[in-house]
N, C-alpha and C positions, 0 to 999 in steps of 0.2 A: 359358375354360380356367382349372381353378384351381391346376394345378399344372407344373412344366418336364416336358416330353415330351424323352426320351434319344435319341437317334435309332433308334434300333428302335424308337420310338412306344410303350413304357410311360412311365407317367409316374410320377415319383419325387417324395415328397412325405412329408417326415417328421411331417406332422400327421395321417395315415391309420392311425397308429399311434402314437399320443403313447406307450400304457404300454413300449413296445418299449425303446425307449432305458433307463428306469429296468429294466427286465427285465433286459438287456445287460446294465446296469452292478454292479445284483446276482450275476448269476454270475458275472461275472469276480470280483468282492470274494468271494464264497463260497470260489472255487476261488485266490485267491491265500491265504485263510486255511487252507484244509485243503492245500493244497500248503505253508505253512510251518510246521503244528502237524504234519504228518507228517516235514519233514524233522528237524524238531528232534527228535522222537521216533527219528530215527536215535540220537542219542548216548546215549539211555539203554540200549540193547541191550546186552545181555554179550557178548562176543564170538564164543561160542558161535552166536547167533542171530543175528549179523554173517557167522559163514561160513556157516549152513543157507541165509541169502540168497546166498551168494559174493560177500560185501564183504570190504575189509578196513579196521579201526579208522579210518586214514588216509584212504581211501575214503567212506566214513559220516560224517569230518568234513568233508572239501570240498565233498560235497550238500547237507549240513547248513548250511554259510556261503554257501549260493547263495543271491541275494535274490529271495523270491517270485515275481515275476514274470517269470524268469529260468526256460522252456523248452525242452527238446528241439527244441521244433516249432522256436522263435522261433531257435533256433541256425539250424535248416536254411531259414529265409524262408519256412516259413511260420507261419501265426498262425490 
């Protein structure tokens, strides 16, 4: 046996899939980048285009200072 069997009897083996992990860890860097070139792209909007979203200025800046990695999901446990 080359790998630990879980008790449901699949067996779990992170060499079955070596590119996965580097996969993983590309999307999350993709999506922690565009999740913080978009937040920052809040504070350029005029405010005009602050309320067609229903922000307000003050609003736009506190997304804006959230640190990338810093999710909705992650609020509510999941991920």
């Amino acid at each position: 046996m080359s790998s630990i069997e879980t008790i449901s009897g699949r067996p779990i083996s992170r060499l079955r899939n070596p590119g996965g992990l580097a996969r993983t860890a590309f999307r999350y860097l993709r999506e922690w980048f565009v999740r913080r070139r978009t937040r920052l792209e809040l504070l350029e909007l005029s405010d005009a285009a602050l309320e067609d979203l229903g922000l307000t200025r003050e609003a736009a800046l506190a997304e804006a200072m959230r640190p990338f990695w810093d999710t909705e999901s992650r609020r509510k446990g999941r991920y």
